[in-house]
C-alpha positions as CSV (number, residue, x, y, z in Angstrom):
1,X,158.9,65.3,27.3
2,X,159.0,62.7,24.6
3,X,160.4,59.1,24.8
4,X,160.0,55.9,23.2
5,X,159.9,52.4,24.6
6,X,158.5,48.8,23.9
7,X,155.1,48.5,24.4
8,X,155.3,45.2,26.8
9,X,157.5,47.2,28.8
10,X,155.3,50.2,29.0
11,X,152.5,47.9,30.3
12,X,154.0,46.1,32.6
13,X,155.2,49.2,34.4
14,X,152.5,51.2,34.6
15,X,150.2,48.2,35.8
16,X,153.0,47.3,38.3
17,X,153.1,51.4,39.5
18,X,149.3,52.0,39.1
19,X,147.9,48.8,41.2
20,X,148.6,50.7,44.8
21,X,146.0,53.8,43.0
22,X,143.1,54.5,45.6
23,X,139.5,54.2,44.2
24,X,138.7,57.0,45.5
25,X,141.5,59.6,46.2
26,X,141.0,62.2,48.8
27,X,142.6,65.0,46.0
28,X,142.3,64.2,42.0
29,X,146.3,64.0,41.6
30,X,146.9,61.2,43.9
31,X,144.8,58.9,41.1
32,X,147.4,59.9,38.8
33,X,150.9,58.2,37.8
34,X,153.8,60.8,37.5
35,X,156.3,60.0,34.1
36,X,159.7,61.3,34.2
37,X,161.2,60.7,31.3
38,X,165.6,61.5,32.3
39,X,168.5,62.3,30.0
40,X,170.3,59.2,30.8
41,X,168.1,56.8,29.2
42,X,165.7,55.9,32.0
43,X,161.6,56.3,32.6
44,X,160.4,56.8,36.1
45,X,156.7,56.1,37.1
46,X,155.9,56.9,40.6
47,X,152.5,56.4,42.4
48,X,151.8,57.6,46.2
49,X,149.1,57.9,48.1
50,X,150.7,59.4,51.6
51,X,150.5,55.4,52.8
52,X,151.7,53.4,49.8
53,X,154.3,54.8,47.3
54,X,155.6,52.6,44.0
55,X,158.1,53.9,42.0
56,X,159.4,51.4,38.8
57,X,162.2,52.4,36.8
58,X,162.7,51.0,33.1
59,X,164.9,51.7,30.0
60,X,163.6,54.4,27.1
61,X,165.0,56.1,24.5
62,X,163.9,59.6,25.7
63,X,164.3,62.4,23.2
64,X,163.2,65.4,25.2
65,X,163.8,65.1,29.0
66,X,160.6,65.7,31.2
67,X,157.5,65.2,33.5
68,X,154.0,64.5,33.3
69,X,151.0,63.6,35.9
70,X,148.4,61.3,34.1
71,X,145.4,59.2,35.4
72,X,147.0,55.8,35.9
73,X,144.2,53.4,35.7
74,X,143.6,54.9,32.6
75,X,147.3,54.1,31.1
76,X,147.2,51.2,32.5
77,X,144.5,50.2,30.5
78,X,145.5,51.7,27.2
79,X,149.1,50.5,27.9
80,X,147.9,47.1,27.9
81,X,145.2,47.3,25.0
82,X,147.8,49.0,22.3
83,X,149.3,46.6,19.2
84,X,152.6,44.8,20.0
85,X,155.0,47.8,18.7
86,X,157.3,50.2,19.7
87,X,155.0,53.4,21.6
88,X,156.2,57.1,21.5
89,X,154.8,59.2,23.8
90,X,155.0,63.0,24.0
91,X,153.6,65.9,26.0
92,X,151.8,68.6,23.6
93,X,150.7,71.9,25.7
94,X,148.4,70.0,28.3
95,X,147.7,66.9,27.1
96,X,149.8,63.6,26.5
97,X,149.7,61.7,23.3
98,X,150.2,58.2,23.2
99,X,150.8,57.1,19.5
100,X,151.6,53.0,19.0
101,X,151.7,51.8,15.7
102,X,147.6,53.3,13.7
103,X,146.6,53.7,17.4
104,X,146.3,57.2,19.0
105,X,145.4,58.0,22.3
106,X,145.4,62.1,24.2
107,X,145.3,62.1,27.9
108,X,144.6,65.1,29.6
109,X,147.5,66.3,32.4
110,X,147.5,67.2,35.9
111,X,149.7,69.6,37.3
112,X,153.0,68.3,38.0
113,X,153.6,70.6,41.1
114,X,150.6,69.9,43.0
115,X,151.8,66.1,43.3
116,X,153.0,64.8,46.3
117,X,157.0,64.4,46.6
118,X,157.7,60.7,47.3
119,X,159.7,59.1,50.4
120,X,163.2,58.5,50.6
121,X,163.6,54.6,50.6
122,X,166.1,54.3,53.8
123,X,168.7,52.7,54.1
124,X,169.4,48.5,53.2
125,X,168.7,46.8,56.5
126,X,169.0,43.2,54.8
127,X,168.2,41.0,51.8
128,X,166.2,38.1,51.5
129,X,165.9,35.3,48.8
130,X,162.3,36.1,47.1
131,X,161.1,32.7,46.9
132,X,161.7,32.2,50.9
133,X,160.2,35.4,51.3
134,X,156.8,34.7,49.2
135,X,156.7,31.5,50.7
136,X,157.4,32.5,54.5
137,X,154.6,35.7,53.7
138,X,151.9,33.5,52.7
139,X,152.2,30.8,55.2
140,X,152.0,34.1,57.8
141,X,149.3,36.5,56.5
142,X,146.7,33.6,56.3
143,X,146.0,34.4,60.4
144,X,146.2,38.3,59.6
145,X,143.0,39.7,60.6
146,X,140.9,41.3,58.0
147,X,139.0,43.9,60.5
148,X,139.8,47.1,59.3
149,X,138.5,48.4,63.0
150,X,141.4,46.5,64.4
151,X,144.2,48.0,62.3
152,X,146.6,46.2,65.0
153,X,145.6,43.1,63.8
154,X,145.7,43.1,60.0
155,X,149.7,43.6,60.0
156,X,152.4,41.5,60.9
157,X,154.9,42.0,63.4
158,X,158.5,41.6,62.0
159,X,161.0,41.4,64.2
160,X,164.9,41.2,62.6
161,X,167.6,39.9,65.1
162,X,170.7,39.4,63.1
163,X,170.5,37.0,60.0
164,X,166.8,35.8,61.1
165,X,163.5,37.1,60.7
166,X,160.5,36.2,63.2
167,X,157.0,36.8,61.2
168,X,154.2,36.9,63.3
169,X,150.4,37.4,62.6
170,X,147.3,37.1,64.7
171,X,143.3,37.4,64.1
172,X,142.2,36.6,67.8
173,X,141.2,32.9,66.4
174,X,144.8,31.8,65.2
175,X,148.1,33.0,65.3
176,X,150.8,31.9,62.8
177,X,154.9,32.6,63.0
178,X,157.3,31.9,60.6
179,X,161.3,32.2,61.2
180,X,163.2,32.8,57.7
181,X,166.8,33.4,56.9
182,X,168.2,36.0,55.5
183,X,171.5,38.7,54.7
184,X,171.5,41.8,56.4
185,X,173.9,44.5,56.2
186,X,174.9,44.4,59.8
187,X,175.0,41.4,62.0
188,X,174.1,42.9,65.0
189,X,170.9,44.5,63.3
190,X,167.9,44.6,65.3
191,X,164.5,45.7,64.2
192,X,160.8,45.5,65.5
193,X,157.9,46.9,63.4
194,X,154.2,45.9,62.1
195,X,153.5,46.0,58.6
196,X,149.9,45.9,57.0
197,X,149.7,41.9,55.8
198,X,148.2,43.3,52.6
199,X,151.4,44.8,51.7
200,X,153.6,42.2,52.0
201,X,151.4,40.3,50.3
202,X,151.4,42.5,47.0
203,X,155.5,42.9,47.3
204,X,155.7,38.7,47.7
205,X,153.4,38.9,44.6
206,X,155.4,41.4,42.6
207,X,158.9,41.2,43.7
208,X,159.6,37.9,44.4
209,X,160.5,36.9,40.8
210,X,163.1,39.4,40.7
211,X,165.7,37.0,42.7
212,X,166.4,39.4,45.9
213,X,164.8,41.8,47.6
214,X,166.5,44.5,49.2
215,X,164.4,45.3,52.5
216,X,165.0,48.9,54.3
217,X,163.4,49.7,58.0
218,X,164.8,52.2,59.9
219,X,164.9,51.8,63.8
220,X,162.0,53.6,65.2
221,X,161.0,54.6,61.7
222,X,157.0,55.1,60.3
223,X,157.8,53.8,56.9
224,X,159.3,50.2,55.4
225,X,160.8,49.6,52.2
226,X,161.2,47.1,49.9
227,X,163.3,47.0,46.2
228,X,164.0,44.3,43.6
229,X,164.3,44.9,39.9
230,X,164.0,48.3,38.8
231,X,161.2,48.5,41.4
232,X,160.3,49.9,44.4
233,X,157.4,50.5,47.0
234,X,157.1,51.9,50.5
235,X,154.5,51.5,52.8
236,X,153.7,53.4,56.3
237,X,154.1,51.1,59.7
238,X,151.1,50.3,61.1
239,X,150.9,52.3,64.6
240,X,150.6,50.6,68.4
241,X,151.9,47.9,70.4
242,X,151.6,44.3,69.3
243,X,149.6,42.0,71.3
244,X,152.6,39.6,73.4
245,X,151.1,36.8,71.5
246,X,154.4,34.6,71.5
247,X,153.4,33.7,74.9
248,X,150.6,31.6,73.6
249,X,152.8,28.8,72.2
250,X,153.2,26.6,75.4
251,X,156.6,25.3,76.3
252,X,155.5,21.8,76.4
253,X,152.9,19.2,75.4
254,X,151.2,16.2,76.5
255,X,150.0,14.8,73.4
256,X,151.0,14.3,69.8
257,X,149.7,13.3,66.7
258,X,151.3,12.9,63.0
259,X,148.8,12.6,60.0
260,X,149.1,12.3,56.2
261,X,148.7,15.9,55.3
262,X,146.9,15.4,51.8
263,X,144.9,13.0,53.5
264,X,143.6,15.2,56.4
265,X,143.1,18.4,53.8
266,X,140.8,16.0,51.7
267,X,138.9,14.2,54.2
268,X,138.1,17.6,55.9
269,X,136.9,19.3,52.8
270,X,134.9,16.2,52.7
271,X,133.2,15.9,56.1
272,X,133.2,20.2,56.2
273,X,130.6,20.1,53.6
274,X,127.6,19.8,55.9
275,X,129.0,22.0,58.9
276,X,126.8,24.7,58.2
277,X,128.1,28.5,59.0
278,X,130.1,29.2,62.1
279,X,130.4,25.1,63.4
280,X,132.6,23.0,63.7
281,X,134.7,19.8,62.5
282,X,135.1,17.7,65.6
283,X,138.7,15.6,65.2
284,X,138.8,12.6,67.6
285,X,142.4,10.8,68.1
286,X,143.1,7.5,69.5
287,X,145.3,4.6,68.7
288,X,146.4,4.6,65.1
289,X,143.1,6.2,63.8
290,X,142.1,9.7,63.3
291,X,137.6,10.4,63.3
292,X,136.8,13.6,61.5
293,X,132.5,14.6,62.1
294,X,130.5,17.4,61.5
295,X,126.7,17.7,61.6
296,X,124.7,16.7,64.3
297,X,120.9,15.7,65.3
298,X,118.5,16.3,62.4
299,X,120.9,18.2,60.3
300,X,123.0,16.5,57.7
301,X,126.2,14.5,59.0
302,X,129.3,12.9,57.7
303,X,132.3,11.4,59.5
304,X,135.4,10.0,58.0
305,X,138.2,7.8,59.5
306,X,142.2,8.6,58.7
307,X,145.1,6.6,59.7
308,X,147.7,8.5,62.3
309,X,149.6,7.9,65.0
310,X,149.2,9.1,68.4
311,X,151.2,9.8,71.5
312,X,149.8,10.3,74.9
313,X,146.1,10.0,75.3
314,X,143.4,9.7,73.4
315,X,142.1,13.4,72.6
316,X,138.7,15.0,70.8
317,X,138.4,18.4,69.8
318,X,137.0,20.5,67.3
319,X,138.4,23.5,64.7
320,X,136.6,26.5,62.3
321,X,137.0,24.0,59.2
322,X,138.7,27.1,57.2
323,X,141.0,27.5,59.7
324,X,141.9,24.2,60.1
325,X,142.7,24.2,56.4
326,X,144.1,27.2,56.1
327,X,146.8,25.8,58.1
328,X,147.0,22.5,56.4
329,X,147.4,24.7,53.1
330,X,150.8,26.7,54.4
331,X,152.3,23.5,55.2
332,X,155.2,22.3,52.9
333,X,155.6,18.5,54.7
334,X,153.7,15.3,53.2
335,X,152.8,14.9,57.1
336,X,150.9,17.4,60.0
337,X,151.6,17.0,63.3
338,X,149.1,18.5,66.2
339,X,150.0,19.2,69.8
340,X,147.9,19.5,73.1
341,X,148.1,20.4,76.0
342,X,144.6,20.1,76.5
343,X,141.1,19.5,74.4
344,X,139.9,22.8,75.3
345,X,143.4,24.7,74.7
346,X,144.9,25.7,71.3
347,X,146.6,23.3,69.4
348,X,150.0,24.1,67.8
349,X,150.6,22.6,63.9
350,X,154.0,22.0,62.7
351,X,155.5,19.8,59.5
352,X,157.2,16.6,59.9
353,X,158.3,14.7,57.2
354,X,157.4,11.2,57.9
355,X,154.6,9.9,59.9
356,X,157.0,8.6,62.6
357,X,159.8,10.7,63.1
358,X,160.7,13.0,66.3
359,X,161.9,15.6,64.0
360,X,159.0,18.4,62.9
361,X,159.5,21.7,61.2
362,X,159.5,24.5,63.8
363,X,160.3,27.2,61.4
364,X,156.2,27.7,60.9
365,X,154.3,26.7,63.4
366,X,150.4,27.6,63.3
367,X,148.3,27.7,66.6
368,X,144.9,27.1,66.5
369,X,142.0,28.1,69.1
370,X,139.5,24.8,69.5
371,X,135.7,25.4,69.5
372,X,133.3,23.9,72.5
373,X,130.8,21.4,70.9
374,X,128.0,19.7,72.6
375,X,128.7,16.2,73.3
């Protein structure tokens, strides 16, 4: 094997292909990225791990066709550290050298054979616009849960009927759903699966520049895809049945109230600096004004008053201050709205665009479980 290409373009795609590595790899190949340099022009670098694979394809002039297995955090890092010129890189009996302008590096090799054969990416099931995507991913995988001991909960439940996609993600305490738009092959596609939150997250962080991303998900399939730019990555499905949480949303509500979005996100930062860990910021509602508290008896206390609008009665409740601005944070609308059923039942945030409108976003909508608080 040896092959030439520009050194940006050698460091981008290894640290693109090597960020999946695991720190500690159940068999020593598995920490290693596989080069294949091909006859047409092209360099392949493929990572897998049997959960995640990545496999990024970029343009070489390639001299001698072949393979090699190499430790990829350690590419990665020499990749990115070499002088801004042109790198050749060769395979000389077991070892690979890496020579960039006066540098020269000699990484040992693994054995080629011994490394795991990638997955098939399935078939196209649909495309979607990678800015709606990144933005529709991160308003959802805030309310992913983070307990690895509930594998259920850290994924997202994606279900794909036609040209929209329902995202769904719950960690007991919240539950967030997004509906996006996109292309898919077929009109009449339907899919249901649960994908780990952290991998959408990395492919809305990676892919999303690229324009498009192609997105393939077999029907009662373990793995889902997802390609854009010369890049790809599969991930394994997380396994078991979905919580029905949909149900939580209630039909209707009783109350309503529109706030200034910046306005609420600053004022609670404010008033959450003296809730201490685990309470509350109590949010009382009545005619035109909005009273934000936390603290109570001898510990420290702050309160602050907002201007909003309220319809139905007046209402006090309370929210986990990061949760309450978690929400805040995936909304796109200079104005919040909240609405009850009841103080002690969850609360449902959606967007509206001005403080008096009947009109609200319901594309996102974030539910949010209220905390008891002694009077």
């Amino acid at each position: 094997m040896k092959f030439r290409v520009e050194r940006d373009v050698l460091a981008e795609a290894v640290t693109w292909t090597a960020r999946t590595l695991p720190s500690r790899p159940s068999v020593p190949v598995l920490a290693g990225v596989l080069l294949e340099a091909n006859s047409d022009g092209t360099l392949v670098l493929s990572t897998f791990d049997y959960e995640v694979s990545a496999r990024s394809s970029v343009v070489a002039e390639v001299d001698e066709p072949g393979s090699a297995l190499v430790s990829g955090r350690l590419l990665a890092e020499i990749s990115r550290a070499l002088p801004n010129k042109p790198v050749e890189v060769s395979v000389d009996g077991s070892k690979v050298v890496v020579v960039c302008g006066a540098s020269r590096f000699t990484l040992l090799t693994m054995p080629v054979e011994d490394y795991p054969a990638l997955p098939d990416l399935p078939d196209t099931t649909g495309s979607i616009s990678g800015d709606a995507f990144a933005q529709a991913i991160s308003q959802v995988t805030i309310a992913a849960g983070r307990d690895e001991t509930l594998p259920l909960l850290t994924g997202v439940r994606v279900e794909i009927e036609g040209d929209k996609v329902t995202l769904l993600a719950t960690d007991r305490y919240r539950l967030a759903m997004r509906e996006v738009s996109w292309t898919p092959a077929s009109p009449s596609v339907s899919r249901v699966a649960l994908v780990r939150a952290r991998t959408l997250s990395d492919v809305a962080k990676n892919l999303s520049n690229a324009g498009s991303i192609d997105v393939a998900l077999v029907e009662n399939g373990d793995i889902v895809g997802f390609e854009a730019g010369g890049r790809r990555t599969t991930s394994l499905l997380v396994d078991g049945e979905y919580p029905p949480v949909r149900r939580l949303f209630p039909e209707q509500t009783t109350t309503h109230t529109v706030t200034s979005t910046a306005e609420l996100v600053e004022a609670a930062k404010r008033v959450a600096l003296v809730a201490e860990r685990n309470t509350p910021i109590r949010l009382s509602f009545s005619e035109g004004q909005v009273v934000l508290e936390a603290g109570q008896g001898d510990d420290a206390q702050a309160s602050e008053v907002l201007e909003s609008t309220l319809v139905g009665e007046d209402i006090s409740t309370a929210f986990n201050p990061q949760y309450l601005l978690d929400g805040l944070g995936a909304l796109d609308t200079p104005f919040v709205r909240l609405s009850f059923t009841h103080s002690s039942k969850p609360a449902v945030m959606t967007g509206q665009d001005s403080i008096d409108g009947a009109d609200h976003a319901e594309e996102f909508r974030y539910l949010l479980m209220p905390i008891r608080f002694a009077s």
